[in-house]
N, C-alpha and C positions, 0 to 999 in steps of 0.2 A: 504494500500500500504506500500512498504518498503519505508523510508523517514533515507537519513541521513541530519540533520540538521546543516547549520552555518550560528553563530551568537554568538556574543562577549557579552554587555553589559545587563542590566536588561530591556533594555526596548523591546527585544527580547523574555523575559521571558512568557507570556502571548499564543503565538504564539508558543514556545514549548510545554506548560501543553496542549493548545489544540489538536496539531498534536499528542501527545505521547498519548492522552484519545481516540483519533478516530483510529489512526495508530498503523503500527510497527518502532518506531524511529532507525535504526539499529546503529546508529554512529552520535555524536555528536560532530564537529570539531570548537573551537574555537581559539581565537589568545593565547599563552603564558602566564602566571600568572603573573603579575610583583609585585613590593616592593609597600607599600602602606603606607601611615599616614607618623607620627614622627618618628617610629622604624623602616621605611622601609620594615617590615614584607614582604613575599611573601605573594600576598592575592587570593586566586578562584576567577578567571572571574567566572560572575555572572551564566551566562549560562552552565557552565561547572559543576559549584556548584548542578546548579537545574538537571542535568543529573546525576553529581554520586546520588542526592536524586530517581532519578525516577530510577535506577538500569542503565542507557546506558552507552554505551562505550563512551568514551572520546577522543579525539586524539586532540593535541594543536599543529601543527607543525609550524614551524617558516618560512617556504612557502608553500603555500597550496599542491602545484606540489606534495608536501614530501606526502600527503595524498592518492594518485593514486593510490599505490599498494593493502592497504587497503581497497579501495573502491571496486576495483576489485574482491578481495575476499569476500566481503560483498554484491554485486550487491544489491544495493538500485534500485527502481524504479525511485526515482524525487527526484533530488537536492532542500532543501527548505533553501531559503539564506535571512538573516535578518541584516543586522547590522552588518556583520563579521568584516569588518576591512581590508580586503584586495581586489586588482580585483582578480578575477578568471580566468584561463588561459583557452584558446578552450577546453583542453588539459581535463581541471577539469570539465569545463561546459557539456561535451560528455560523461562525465564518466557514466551517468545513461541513458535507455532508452528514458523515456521520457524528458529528458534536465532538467532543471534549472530553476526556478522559484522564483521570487527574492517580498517580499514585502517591500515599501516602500512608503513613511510617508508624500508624497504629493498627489495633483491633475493633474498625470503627463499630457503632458509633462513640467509641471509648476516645479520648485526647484528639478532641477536634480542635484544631490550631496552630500557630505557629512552633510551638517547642513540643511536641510528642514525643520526642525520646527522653530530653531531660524527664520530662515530668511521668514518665513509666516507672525511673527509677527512683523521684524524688518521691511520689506517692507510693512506693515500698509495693512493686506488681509483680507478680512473680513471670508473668509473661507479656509479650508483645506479639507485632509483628508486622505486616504490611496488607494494604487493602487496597485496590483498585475500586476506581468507580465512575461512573459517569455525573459531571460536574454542570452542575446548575448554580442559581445568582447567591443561593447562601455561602457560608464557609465549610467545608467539607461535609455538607449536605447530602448529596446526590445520593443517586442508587446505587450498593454495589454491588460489584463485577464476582471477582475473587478472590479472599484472604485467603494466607500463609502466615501461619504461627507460629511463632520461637520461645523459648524458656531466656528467662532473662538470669545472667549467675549471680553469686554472692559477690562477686570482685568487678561486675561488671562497670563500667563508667561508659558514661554518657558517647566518647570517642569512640570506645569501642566496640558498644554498641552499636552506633549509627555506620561503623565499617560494615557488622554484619548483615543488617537492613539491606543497607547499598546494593551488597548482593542480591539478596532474597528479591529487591525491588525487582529487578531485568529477570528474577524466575517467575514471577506475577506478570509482569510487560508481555510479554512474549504472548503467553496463554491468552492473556486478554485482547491482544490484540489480533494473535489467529481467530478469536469468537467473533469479536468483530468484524473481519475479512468474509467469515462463512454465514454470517448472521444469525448466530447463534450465543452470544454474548446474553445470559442472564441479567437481572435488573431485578432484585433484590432492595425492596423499603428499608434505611434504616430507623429503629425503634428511636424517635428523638428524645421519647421521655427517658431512656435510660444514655444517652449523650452526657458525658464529661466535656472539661477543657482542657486544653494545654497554652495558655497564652507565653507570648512574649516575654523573655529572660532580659534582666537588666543587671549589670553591675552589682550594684546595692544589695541585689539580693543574695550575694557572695558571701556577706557577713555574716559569721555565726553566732550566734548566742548559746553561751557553754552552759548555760541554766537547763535547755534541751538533754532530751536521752542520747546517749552514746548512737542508741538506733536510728533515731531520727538523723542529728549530727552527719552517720556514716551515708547516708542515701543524701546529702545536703553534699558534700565531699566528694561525692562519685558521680552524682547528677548534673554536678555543674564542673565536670572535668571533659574538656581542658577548656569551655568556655560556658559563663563568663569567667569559673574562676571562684572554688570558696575562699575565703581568705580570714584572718584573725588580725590583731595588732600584738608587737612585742615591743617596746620602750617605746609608745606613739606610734609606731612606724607599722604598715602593713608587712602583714609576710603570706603567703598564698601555700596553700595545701591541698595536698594532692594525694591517689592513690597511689600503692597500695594503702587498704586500712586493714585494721583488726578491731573486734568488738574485745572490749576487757569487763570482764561482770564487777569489777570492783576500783573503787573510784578511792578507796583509802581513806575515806571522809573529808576527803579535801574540800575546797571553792571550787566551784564551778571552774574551768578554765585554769585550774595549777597543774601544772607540769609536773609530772609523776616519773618516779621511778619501777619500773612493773619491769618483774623477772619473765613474763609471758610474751613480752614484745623489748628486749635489752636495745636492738638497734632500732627503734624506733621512737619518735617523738609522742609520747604520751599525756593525756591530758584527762582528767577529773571535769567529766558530765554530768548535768543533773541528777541523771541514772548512768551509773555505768561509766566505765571510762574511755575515749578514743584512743587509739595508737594510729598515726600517719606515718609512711614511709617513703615522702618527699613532700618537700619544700621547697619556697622559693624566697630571700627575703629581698627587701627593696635596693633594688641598683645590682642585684645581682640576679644567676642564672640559677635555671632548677638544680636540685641536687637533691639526692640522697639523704633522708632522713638523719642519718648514722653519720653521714659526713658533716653535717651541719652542727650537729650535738657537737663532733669532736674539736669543733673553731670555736665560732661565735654565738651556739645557740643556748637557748638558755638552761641555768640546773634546774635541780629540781626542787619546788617549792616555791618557781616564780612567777606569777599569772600570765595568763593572754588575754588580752580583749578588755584591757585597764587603763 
């Protein structure tokens, strides 16, 4: 089939190689290049990047509407929508025969939104997985096509989970869009009364409150790895925290937030939970690079009986 594909970042990337191995991709629309790093560089969205390598067209418009005329003269068959970055208008969604088909990164109608993997794991799920569907004016509304479900692990983080998604997506693409091709693609209601959310991650919400259970804490630590990023303060100063973790049943009666000495995690930075204690087994403190839990304790990090988040 003719496929013009959008989708922004690399974890869209997976789901393009496959559509452009089976398909004709005829136009690939993602969001603008912006400045990136220290030098502010302009840098290729990831997906735009992977399209000039596959030889496709490109179009980056700064409202999608801008893409209509385009499309028109390119007559795609099916809209395939991954991660773009913006809603799509009737206007966009109509633009091809068979409509618009969107995959996305839950078990709907479970984490309808923009962060569905963070918040699988921030809300403590024991599973996930990816859902195809056909895409109407709501936000992941439509009917779907076909889910694939995965077990989410105890060590899992947000990174890498959404590696394994990635894949799973182009094993869900493929199917749905052979049904498509033969007209045979199901169209499944989803139940809206039982719809969750997964909105939008911000910075701020990196910060942890050591008053929380170690539980909580640990899915706060994994869910926002590697962005945006849990983080604490050590002398004023931010220090960012990352997996691995370990749960520790006992917190030593400490403060919330005292750094602990636990014989159950030695190379690791341990800390006195509301309930329970964390152990993180990397860090990052301010002006420098990640590292190693166990390497940081042995420089500049702090003993034990010193608070975070003071």
């Amino acid at each position: 089939m003719r496929l013009a594909f959008w989708g922004t970042p690399d974890i869209a990337l997976p789901c393009l190689r496959a559509a452009a191995a089976e398909h004709q991709v005829v136009l690939c629309l993602t969001q603008p290049d912006r400045p990136a790093g220290r030098g502010r560089k302009l840098r290729r969205q990831p997906v735009a990047a992977l399209a000039d390598e596959l030889g496709i067209e490109v179009l980056q418009p700064a409202k999608a509407d801008e893409a209509l005329e385009r499309l028109a003269q390119l007559e795609p068959e099916v809209l395939v929508v991954l991660a773009y970055g913006q809603l799509l208008s009737p206007a966009v969604l109509a633009s091809a025969p068979l409509g618009a088909i969107n995959i996305h990164f839950s078990l709907l109608p479970a984490l309808r939104g923009a962060a569905p993997i963070n918040w699988a794991i921030l809300r403590g799920l024991e599973r996930t997985g990816v859902s195809s569907m056909f895409m109407d004016k709501g936000l992941d509304t439509g009917d779907m096509i076909f889910q694939k479900a995965c077990p989410i692990g105890t060590q899992e983080t947000a990174g890498s989970l959404a590696d394994r998604l990635a894949e799973m997506g182009a094993q869900v693409l493929l199917p749905t869009l052979e049904a498509l091709a033969t007209g045979s693609a199901p169209r499944q209601p989803q139940n809206h009364a039982a719809a969750t959310w997964a909105p939008m991650l911000s910075k701020s919400e990196g910060l942890l409150d050591w008053s929380q259970s170690a539980v909580e804490l640990d899915r706060r630590v994994r869910g926002l790895d590697p962005w945006p990023g849990a983080y604490t303060t050590l002398g004023g100063k931010p220090l960012k925290l990352f997996a691995p973790t370990k749960l520790l049943e006992d917190n030593q009666g400490q403060a919330p937030g005292t750094v602990l000495a636990a014989e159950d995690a030695p190379e690791m930075l341990c800390v006195a939970c509301g309930q329970g204690a964390l152990a993180l087994g990397s860090v990052q403190a301010a002006g420098k690079r990640r590292m190693e839990a166990a390497e940081f304790l042995r420089g500049a990090g702090p003993a034990p009986g010193e608070r975070l988040g003071v």
